[in-house]
GULUMTOR-526270 format. One line per 2 residues: their letters; for each residue x, y, z of C-alpha. Coordinates in pm, 1 decimal, decimal comma, m for minus. Layout:
# GULUMTOR-526270
a) X/Y/Z; ... $
This chain:
# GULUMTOR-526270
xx) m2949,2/3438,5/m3395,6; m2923,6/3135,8/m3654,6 $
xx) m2672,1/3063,8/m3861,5; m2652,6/2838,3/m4178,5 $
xx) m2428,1/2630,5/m4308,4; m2399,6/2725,0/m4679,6 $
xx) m2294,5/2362,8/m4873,4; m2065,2/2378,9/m5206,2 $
xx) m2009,9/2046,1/m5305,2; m2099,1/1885,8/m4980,2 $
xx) m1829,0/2061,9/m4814,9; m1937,1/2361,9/m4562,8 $
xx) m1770,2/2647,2/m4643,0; m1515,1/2753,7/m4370,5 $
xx) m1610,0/3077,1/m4263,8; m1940,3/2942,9/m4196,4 $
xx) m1862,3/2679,9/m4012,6; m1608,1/2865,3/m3799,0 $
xx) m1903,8/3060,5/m3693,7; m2140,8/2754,9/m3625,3 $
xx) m1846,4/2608,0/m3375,1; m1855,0/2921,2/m3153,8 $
xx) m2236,3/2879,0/m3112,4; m2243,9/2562,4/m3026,4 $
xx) m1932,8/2608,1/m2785,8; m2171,0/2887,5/m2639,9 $
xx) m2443,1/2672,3/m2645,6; m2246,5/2395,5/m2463,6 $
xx) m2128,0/2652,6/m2183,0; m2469,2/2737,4/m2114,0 $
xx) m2595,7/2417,2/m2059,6; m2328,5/2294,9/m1855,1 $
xx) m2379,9/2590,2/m1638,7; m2763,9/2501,8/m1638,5 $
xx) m2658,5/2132,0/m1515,0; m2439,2/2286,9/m1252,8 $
xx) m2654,8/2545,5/m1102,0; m2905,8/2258,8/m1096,8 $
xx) m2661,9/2020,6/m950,2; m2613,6/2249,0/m668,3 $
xx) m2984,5/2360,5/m636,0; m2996,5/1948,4/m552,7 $
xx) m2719,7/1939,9/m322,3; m2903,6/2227,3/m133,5 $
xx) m3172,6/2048,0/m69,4; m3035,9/1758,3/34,0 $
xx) m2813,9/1944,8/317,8; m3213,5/2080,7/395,4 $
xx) m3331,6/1755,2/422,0; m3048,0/1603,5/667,4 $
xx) m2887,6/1888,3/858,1; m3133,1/2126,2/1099,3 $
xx) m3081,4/2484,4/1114,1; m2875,1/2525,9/1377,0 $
xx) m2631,1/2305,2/1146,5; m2708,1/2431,6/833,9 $
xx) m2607,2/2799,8/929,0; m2324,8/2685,8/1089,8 $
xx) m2204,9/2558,6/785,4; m2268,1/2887,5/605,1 $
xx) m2066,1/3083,8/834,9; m1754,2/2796,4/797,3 $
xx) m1809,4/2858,5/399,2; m1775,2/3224,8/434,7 $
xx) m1472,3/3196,9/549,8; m1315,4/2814,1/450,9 $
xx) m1534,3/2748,1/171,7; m1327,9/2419,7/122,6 $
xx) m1375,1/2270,0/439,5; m1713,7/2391,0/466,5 $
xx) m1779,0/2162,3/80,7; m1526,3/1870,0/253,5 $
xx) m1757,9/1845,4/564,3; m2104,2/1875,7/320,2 $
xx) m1949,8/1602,1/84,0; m1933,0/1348,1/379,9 $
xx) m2186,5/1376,1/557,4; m2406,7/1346,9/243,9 $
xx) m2144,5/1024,3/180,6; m2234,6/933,1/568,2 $
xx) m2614,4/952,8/534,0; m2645,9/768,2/214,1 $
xx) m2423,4/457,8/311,2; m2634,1/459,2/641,7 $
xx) m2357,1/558,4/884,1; m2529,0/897,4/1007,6 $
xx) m2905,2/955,5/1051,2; m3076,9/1251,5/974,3 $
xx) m3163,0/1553,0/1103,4; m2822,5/1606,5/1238,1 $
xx) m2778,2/1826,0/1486,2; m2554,1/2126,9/1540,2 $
xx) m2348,2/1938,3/1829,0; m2336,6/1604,4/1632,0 $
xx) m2165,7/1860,8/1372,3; m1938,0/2033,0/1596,8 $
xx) m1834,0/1689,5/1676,8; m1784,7/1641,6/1338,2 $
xx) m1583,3/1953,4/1280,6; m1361,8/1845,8/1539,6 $
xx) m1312,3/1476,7/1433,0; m1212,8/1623,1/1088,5 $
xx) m981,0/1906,1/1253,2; m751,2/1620,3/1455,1 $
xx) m755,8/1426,3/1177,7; m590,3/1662,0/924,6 $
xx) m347,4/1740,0/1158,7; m505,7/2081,5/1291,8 $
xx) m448,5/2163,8/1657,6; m758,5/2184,2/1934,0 $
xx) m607,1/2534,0/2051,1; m567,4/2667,7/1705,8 $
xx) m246,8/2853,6/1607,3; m9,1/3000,9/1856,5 $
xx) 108,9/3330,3/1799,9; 439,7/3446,6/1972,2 $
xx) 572,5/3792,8/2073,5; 872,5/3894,8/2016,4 $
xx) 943,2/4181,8/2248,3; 1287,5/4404,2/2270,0 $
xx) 1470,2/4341,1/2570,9; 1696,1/4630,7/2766,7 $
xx) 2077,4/4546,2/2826,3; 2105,1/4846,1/3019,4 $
xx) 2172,8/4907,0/3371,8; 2079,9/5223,0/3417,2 $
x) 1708,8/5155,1/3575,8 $
């Protein structure tokens, strides 16, 4: 659908123009979305190119359920591969050690959370 601006004395009239700014807001949404979809469709295949499978799926499962760690732990070890510090493929054990490294150093516990029972005690002496 195309829309024209309509000039009276050099000066687009307003209704017009209102109408031009929501297309080109639209059109501005769509190409950012374009840009990210295509960001990500890069980022893809760079995880393809430096994790193996084994990795890669264990990533998938950690972003199905901690999709923020799962983007924390893709962002470095792209970061780690480009500045030379890790070489690809890496493997699913070099990213369990990985996993782990990042774990202790946010503070996480090995053991994972403790869960405690609180269970009704009997003052009688009747037994």
């Amino acid at each position: 659908k195309l829309q024209f601006l309509y000039f009276i004395d050099s000066k687009p009239t307003r209704k017009m123009e209102e109408g031009g700014q929501r297309q080109m807001t639209a059109e501005e949404m769509q190409k950012q979305q374009e840009e990210a979809a295509q960001m990500e469709e890069q980022r893809d295949m760079t995880l393809r190119a430096i994790l193996d499978s084994e990795a890669r799926e264990r990533l998938k499962r950690i972003a199905c359920v901690k999709p923020e760690k799962a983007r924390s732990v893709e962002n470095y070890v792209i970061q780690s591969v480009r500045q030379g510090r890790m070489q690809p493929p890496i493997s699913d054990a070099k990213l369990k050690q990985l996993l782990e490294a990042m774990t202790e150093s946010q503070g996480g516990s090995k053991s994972g959370p403790k869960i405690t029972f609180a269970r009704k005690t009997r003052d009688d002496d009747d037994w």
